[in-house]
Backbone as CSV, one residue per row, in Angstrom:
resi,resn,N_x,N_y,N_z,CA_x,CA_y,CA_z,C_x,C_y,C_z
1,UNK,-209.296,61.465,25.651,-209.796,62.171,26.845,-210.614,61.228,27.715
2,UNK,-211.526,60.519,26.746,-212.623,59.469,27.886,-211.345,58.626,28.308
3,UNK,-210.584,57.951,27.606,-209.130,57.053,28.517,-208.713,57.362,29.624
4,UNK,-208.469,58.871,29.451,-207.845,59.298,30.808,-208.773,59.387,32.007
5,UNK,-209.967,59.959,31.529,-211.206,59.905,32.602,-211.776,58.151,33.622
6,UNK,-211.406,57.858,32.700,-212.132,56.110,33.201,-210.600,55.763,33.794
7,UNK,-209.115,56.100,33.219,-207.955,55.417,34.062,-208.282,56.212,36.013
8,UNK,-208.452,57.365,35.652,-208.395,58.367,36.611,-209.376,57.746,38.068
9,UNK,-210.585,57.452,37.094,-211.598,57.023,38.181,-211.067,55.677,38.676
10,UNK,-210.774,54.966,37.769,-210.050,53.277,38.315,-209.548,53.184,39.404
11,UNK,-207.992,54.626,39.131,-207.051,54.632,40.547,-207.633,55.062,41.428
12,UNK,-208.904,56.072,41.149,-209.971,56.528,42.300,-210.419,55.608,43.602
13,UNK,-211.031,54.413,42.341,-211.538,53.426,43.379,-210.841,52.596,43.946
14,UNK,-209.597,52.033,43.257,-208.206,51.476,44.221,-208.317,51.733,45.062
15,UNK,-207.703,53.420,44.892,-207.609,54.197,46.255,-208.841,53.694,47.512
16,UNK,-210.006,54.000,47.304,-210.552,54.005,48.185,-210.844,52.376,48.779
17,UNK,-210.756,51.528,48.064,-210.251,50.306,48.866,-209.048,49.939,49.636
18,UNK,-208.137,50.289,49.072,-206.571,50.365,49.958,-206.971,51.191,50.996
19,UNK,-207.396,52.576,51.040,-207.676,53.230,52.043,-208.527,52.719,53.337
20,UNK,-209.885,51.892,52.730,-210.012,51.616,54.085,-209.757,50.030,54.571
21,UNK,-209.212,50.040,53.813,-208.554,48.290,53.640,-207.494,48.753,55.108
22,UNK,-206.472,49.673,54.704,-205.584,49.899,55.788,-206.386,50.162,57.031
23,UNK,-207.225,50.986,57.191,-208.368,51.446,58.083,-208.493,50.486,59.141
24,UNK,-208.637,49.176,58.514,-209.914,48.195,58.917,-208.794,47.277,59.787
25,UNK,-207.105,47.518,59.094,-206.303,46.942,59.398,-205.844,47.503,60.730
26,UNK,-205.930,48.840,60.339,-205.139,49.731,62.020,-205.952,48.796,63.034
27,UNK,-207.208,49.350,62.907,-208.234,48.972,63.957,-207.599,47.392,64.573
28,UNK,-207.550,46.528,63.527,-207.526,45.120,63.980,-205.987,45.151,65.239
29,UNK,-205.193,46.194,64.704,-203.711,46.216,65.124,-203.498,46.954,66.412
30,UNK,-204.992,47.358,67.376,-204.747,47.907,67.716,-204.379,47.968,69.221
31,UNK,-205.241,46.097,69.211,-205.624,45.985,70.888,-204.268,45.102,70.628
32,UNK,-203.754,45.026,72.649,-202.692,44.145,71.999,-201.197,44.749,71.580
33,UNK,-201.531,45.234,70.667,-199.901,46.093,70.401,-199.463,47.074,71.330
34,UNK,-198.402,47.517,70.983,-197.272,48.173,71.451,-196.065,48.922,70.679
35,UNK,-195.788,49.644,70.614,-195.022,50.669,69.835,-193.941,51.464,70.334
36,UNK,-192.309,51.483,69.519,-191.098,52.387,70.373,-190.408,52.993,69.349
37,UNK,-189.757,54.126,69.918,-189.112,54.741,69.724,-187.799,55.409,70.044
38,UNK,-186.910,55.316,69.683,-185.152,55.458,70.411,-184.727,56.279,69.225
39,UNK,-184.093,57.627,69.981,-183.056,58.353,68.754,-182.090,58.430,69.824
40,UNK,-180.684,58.086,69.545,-179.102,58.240,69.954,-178.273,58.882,69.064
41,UNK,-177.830,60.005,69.915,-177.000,61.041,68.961,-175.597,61.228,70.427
42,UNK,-174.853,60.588,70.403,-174.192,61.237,71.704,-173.500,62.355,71.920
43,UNK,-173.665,63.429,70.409,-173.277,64.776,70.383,-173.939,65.713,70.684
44,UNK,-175.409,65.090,70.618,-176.264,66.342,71.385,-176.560,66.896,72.552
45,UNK,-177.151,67.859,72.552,-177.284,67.999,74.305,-178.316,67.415,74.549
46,UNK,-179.360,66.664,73.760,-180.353,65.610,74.543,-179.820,64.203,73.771
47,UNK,-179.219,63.333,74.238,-178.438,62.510,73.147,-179.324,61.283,73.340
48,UNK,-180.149,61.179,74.191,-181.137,59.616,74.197,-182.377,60.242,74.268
49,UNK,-183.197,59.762,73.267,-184.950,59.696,73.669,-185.505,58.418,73.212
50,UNK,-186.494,58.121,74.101,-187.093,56.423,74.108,-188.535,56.892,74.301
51,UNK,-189.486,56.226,73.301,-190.798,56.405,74.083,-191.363,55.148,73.858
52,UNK,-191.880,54.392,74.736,-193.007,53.316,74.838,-194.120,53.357,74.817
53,UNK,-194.861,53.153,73.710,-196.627,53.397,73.825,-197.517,52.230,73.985
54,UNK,-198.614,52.107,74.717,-199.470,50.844,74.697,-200.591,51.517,73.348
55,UNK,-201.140,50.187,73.061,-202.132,50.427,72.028,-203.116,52.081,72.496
56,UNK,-203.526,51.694,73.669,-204.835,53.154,74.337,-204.100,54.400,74.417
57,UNK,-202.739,54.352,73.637,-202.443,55.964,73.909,-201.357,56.170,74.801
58,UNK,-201.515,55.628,76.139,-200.378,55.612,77.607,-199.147,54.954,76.915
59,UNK,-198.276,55.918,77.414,-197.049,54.974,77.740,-195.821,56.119,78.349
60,UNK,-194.594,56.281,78.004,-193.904,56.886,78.489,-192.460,57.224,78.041
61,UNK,-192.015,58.671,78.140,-191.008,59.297,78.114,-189.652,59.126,78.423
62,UNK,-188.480,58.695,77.846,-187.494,58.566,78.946,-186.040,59.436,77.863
63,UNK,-185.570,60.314,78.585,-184.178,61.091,77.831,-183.280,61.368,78.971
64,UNK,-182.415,61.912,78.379,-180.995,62.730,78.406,-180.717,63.624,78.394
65,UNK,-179.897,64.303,79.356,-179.467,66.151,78.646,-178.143,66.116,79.305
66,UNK,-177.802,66.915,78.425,-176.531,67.028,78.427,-175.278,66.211,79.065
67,UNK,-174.500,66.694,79.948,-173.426,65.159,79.959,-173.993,64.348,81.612
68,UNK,-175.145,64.959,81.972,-175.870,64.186,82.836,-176.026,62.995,82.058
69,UNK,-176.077,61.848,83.122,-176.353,60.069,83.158,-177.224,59.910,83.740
70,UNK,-178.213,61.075,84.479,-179.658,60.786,84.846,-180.593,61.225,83.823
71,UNK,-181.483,60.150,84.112,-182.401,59.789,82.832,-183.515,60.423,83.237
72,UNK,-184.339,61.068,82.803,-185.666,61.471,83.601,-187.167,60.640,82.315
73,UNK,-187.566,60.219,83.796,-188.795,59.492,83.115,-190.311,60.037,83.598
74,UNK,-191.316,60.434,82.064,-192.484,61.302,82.182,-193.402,60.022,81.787
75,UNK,-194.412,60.089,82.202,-195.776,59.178,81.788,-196.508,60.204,80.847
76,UNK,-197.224,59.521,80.304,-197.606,60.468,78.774,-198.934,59.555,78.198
77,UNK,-200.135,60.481,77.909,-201.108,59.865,77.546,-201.430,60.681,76.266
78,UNK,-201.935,60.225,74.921,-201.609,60.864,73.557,-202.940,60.951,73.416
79,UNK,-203.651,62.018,72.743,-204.777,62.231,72.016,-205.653,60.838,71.694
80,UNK,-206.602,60.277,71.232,-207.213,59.461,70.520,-206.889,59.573,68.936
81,UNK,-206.785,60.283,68.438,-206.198,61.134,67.087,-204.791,60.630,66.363
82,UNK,-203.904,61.106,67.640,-202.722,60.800,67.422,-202.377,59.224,67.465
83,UNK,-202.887,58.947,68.419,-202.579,57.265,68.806,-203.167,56.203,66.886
84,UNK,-204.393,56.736,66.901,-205.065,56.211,65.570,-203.753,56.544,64.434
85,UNK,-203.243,57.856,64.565,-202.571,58.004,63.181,-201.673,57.052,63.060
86,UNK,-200.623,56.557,64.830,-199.589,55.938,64.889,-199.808,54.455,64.272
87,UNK,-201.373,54.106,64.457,-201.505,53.008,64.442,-201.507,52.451,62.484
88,UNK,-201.840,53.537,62.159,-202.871,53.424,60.646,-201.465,53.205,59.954
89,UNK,-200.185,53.962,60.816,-198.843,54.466,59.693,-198.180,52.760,59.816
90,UNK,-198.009,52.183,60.798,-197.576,50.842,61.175,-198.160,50.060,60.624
91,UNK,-199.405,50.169,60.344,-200.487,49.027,59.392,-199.794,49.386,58.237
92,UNK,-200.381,50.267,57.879,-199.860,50.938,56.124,-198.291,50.642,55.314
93,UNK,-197.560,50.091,56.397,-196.109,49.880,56.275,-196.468,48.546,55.973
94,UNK,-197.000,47.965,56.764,-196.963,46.147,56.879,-195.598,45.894,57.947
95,UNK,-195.293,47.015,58.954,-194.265,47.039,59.310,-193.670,45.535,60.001
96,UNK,-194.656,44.837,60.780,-194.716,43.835,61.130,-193.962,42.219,60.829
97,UNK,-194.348,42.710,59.310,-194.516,41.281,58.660,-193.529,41.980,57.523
98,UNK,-193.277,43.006,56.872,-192.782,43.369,55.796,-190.874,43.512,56.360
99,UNK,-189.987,43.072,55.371,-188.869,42.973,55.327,-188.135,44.395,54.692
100,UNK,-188.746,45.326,54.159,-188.253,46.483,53.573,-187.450,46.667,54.620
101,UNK,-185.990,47.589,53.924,-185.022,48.332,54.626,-185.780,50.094,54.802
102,UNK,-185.451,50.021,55.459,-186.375,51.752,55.360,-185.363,52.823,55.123
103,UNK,-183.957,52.492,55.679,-182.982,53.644,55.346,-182.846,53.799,53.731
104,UNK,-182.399,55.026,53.735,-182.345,55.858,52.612,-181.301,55.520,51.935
105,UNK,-180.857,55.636,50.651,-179.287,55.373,50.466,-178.299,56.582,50.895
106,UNK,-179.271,57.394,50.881,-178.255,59.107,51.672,-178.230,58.768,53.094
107,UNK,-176.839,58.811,53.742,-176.486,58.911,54.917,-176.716,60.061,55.806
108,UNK,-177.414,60.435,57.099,-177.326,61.297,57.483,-177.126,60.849,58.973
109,UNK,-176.374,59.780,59.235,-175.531,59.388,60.620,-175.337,60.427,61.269
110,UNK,-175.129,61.361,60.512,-174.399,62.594,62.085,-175.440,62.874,62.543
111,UNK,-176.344,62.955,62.041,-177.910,63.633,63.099,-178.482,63.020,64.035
112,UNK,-177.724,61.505,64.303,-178.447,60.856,65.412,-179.065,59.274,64.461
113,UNK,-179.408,58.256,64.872,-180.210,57.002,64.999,-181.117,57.311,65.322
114,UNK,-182.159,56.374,64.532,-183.299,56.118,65.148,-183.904,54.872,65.219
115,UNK,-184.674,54.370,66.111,-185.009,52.907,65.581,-186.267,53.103,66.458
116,UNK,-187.241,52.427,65.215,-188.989,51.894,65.438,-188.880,51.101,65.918
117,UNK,-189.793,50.481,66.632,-190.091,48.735,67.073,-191.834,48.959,66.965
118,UNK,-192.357,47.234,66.652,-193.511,47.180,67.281,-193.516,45.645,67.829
119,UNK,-194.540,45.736,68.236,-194.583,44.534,68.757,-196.457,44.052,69.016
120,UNK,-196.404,42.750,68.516,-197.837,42.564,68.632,-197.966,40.736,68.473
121,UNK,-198.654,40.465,69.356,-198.944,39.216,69.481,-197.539,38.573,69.651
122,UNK,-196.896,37.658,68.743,-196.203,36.891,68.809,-194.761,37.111,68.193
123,UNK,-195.131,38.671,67.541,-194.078,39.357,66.463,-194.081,40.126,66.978
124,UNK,-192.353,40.275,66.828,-191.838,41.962,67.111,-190.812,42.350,65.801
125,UNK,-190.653,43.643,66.257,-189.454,43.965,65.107,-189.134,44.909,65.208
126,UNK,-187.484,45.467,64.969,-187.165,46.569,64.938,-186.909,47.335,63.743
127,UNK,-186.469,48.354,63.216,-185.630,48.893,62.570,-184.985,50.336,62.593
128,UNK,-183.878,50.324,62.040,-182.682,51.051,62.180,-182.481,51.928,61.274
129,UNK,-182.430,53.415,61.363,-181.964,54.163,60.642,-181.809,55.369,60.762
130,UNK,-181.226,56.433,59.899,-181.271,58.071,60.055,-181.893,58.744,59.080
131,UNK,-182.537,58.659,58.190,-183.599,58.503,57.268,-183.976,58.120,56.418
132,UNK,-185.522,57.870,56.016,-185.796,57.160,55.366,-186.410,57.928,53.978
133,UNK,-186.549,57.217,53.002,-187.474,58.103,52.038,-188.978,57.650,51.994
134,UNK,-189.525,56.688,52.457,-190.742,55.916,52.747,-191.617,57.040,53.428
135,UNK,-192.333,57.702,52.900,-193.410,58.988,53.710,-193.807,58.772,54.455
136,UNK,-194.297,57.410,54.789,-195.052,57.171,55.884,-194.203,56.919,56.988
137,UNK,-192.847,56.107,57.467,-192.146,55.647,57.963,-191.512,56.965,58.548
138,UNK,-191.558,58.386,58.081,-190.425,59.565,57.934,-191.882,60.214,58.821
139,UNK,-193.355,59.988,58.628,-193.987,60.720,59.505,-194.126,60.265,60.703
140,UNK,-193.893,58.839,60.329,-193.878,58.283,61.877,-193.000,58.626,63.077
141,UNK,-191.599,58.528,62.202,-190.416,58.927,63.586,-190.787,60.522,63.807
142,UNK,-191.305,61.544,62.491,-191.641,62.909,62.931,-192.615,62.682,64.323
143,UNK,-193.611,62.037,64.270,-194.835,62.140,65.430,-193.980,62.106,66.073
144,UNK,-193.466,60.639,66.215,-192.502,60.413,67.926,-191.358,61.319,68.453
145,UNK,-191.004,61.768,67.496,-189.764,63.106,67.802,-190.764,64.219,68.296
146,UNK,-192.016,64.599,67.741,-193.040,65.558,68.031,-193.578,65.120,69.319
147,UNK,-193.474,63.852,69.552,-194.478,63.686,70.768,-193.323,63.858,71.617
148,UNK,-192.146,63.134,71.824,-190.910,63.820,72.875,-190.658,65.787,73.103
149,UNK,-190.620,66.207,72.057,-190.899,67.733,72.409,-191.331,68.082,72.906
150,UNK,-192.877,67.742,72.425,-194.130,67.987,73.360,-194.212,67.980,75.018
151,UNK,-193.527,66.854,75.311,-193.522,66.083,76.185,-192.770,66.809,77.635
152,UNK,-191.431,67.424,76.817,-190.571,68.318,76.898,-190.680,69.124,77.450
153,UNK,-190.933,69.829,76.403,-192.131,71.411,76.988,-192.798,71.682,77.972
154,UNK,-193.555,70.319,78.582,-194.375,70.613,79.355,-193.806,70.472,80.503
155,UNK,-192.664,69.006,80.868,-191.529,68.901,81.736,-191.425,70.261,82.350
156,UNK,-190.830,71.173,81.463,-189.665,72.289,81.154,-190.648,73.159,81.941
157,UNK,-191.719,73.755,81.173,-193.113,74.553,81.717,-193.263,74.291,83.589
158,UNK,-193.368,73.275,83.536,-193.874,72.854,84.862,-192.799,72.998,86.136
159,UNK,-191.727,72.753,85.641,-190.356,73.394,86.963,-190.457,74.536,86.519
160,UNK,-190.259,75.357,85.763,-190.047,76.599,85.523,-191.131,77.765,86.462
161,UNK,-192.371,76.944,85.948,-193.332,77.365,87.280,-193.032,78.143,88.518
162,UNK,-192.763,76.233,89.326,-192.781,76.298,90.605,-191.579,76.908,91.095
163,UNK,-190.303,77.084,90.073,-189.032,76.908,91.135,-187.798,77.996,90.384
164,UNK,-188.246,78.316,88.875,-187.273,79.145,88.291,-188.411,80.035,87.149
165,UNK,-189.742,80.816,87.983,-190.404,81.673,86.973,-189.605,82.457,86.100
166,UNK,-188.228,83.165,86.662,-187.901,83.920,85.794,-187.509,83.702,83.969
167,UNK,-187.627,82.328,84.151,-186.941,81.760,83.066,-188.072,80.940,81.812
168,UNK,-189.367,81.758,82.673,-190.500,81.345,81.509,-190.663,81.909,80.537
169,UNK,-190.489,83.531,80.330,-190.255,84.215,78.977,-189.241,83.317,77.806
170,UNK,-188.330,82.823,78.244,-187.353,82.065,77.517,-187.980,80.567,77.006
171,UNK,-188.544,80.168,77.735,-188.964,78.826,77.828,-190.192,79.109,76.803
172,UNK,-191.333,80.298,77.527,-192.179,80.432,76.344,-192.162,80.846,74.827
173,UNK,-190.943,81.040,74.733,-190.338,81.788,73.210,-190.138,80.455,72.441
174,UNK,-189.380,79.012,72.819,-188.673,77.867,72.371,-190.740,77.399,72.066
175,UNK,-191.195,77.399,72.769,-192.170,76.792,72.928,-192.922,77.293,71.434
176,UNK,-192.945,78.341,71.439,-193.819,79.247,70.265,-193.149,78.950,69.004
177,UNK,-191.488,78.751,69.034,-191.131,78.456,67.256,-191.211,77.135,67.284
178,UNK,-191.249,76.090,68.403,-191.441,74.774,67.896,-192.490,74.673,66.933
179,UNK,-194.246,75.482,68.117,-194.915,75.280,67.333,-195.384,75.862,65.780
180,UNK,-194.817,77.025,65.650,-194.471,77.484,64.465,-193.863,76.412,63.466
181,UNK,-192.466,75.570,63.745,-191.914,74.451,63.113,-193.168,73.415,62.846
182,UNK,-193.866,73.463,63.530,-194.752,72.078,63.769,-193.698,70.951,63.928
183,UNK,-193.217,70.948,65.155,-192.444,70.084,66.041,-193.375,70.156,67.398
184,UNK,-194.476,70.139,67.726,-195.471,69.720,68.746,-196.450,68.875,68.310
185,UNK,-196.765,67.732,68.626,-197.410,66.649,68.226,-198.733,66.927,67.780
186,UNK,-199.324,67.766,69.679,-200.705,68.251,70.074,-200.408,69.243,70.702
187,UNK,-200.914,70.033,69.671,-200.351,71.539,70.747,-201.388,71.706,71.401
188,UNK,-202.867,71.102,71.342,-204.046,71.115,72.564,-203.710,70.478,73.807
189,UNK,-202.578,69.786,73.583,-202.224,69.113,74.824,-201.426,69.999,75.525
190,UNK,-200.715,71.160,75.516,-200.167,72.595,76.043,-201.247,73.181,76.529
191,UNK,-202.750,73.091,76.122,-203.848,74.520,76.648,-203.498,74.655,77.932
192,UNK,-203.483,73.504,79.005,-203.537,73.613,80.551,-202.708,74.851,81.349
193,UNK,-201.190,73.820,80.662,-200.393,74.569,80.863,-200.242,76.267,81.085
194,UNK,-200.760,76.396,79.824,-200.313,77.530,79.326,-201.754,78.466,79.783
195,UNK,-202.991,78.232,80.051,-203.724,78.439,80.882,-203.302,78.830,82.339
196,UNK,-202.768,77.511,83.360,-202.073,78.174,84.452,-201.329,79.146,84.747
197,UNK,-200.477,78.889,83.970,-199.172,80.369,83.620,-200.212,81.784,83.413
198,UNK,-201.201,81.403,82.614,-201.391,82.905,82.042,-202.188,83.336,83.747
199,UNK,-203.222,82.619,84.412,-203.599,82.633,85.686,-203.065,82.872,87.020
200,UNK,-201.744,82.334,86.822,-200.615,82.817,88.207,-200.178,84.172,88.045
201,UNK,-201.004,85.005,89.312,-200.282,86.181,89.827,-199.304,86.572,89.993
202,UNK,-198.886,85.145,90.633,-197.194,85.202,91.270,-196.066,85.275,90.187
203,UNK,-196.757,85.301,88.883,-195.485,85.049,87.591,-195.051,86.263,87.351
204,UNK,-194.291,86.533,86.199,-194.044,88.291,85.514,-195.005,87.633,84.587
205,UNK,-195.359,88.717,84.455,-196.479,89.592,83.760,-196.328,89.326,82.330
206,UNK,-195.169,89.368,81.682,-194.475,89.236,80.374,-194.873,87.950,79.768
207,UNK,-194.895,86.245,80.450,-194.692,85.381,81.073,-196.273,85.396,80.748
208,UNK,-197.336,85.707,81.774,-198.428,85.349,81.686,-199.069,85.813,80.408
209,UNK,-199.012,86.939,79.697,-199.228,87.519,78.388,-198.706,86.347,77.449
210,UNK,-198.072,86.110,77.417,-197.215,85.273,75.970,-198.004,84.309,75.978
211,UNK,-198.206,83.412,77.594,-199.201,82.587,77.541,-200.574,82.735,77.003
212,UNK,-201.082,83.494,77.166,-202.418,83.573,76.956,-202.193,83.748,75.194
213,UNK,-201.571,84.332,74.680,-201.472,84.743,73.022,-200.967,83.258,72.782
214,UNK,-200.007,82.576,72.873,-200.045,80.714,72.351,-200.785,80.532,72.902
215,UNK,-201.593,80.248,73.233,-202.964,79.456,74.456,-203.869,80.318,73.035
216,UNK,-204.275,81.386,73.100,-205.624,81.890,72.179,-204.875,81.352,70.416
217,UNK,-203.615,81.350,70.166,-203.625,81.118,68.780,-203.743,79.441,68.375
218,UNK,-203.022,78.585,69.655,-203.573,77.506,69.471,-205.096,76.718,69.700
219,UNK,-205.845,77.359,70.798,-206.759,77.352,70.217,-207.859,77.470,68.986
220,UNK,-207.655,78.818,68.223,-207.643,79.176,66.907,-206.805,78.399,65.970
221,UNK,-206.423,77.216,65.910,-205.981,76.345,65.280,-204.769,76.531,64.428
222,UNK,-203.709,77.805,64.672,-203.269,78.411,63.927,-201.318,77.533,63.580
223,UNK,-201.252,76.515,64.595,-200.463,75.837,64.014,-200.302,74.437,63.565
224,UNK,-199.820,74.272,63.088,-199.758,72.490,62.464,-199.664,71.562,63.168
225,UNK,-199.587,70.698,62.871,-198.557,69.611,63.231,-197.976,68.197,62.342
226,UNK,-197.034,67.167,62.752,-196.562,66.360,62.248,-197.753,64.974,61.920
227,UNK,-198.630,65.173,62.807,-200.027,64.270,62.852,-201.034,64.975,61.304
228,UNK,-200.659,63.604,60.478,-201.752,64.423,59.412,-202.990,63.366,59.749
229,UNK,-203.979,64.885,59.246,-205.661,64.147,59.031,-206.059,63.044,58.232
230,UNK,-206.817,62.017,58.530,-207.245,61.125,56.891,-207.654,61.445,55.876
231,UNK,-208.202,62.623,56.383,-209.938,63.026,55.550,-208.517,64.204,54.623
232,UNK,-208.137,64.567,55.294,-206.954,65.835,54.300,-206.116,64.917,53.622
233,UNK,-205.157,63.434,54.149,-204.705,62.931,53.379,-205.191,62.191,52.041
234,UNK,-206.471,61.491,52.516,-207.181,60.877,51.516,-207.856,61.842,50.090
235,UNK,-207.657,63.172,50.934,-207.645,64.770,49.385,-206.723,64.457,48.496
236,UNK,-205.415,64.613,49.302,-204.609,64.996,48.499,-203.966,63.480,47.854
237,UNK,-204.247,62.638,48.561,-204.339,61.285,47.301,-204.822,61.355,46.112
238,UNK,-206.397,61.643,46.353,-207.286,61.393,45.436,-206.708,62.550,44.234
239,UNK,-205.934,64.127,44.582,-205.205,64.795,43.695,-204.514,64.381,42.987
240,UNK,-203.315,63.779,43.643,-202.503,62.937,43.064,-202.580,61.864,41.965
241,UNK,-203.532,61.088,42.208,-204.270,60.295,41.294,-204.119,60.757,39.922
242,UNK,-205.459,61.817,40.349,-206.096,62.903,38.649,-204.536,63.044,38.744
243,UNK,-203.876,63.877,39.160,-202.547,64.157,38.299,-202.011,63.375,37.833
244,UNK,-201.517,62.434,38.283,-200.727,60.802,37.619,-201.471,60.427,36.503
245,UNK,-202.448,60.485,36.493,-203.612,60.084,35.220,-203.252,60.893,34.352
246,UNK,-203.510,62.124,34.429,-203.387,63.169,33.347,-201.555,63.534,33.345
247,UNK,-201.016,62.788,33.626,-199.771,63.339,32.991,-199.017,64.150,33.729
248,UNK,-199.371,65.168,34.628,-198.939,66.569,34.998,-198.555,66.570,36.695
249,UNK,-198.038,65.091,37.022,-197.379,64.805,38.115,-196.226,65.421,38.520
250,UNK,-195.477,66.144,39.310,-194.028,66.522,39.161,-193.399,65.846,40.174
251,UNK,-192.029,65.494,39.785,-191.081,64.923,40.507,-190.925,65.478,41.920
252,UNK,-191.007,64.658,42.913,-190.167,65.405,44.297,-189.451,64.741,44.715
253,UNK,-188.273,65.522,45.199,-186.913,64.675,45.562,-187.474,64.607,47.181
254,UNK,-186.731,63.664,47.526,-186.575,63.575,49.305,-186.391,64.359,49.595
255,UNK,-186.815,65.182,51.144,-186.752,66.318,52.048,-185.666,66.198,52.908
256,UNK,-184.788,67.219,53.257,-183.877,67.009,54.253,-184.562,66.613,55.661
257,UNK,-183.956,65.649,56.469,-184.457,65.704,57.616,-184.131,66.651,58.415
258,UNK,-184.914,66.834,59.465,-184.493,67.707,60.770,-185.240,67.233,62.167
259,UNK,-183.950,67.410,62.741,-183.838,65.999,64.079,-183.507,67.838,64.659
């Protein structure tokens, strides 16, 4: 019993050196860099998304819909939160400098490509795939697929507004199971939005209600997202641990993706 107690605490304190070992690393990774994202599916009805981020968060949007060849391009500024997570997951990889293949040996080609890049100082790098089993690498393309949604939404929100209200009940429904999915990056980054809507007279009524109920439940913190916390991840490490120690770890297979 004392064996297991003293192994338990050991991986404890690992842990908490790797942890802010990576920490110390994001930070260093942060000025300077640059970060992308590309999924190509040419069966979908959005068959290109690209996003470019600078280290501070800014960067920008660029897709596809349907058998249109015009590209529409959004400027996009990310939480402080989110930008840190992107940064901590790219450190934590060694993505830079590390040669790992990240694809999976399960093929899931039909759902589309994806490929990371970063780039920093004097190194760049890409890589290629449709999924990976690497957790960290699989939350990363989630953010960036989450942050294009996001991104989306608000696109979508904002003509719908000015030029086709009738079609905001619809628009606000897609909006509500994303965030239900936790396929919205920052759903605080919707309050505005969805604030205005609930404020315009000129809308239906139906339309401004829905708004205000996603607007009050995301406020109330009531959905997820693909952005995990440190302070929650570094929990459920430190769980993991005691379990691995004591024996009573259980197997998990890889998760299906969903693109």
């Amino acid at each position: 019993m004392r064996k297991s107690s003293l192994t338990a605490c050991l991986l404890l304190v690992s842990l908490f050196v790797v942890s802010n070992g990576q920490n110390g690393a994001a930070d260093r990774a942060g000025a300077g860099a640059s970060f992308g994202y590309r999924f190509e599916n040419t069966r979908f009805h959005i068959p290109l998304i690209e996003i470019d981020l600078a280290s501070d968060g800014t960067g920008e949007l660029r897709f596809k819909r349907g058998e249109s060849d015009e590209i529409i391009d959004l400027k996009l500024r990310l939480l402080p939160a989110t930008m840190e997570r992107i940064r901590t997951l790219y450190s934590a990889t060694g993505f830079l400098t590390s040669k790992d293949e990240y694809q999976s040996k399960k093929d899931f080609s039909n759902l589309g490509w994806i490929t990371l890049s970063a780039r920093e100082g004097g190194l760049t790098r890409e890589a290629r795939l449709n999924y990976s089993e690497n957790h960290q690498i699989r939350e990363l393309y989630e953010i960036f697929r989450a942050i294009a949604t996001q991104q989306m939404h608000l696109f979508d929100l904002d003509i719908a507004e000015q030029y086709q209200p009738l079609d905001l009940p619809t628009q606000l429904r897609v909006l509500e199971r994303d965030l239900e999915l936790e396929r919205i990056a920052e759903p605080e980054q919707m309050l505005a939005a969805l604030r205005n809507i609930n404020s315009n007279d000129s809308l239906p009524l139906i339309a401004r209600n829905h708004a205000k109920r996603i607007a009050d439940s995301i406020e109330k913190k009531k959905f997820k997202t693909p952005v995990k916390k440190q302070k929650s991840e570094a929990r459920s490490q430190k769980t993991e641990v005691i379990r691995v120690a004591s024996g009573s770890a259980p197997h998990h297979a890889p998760r299906t993706p969903d693109f």
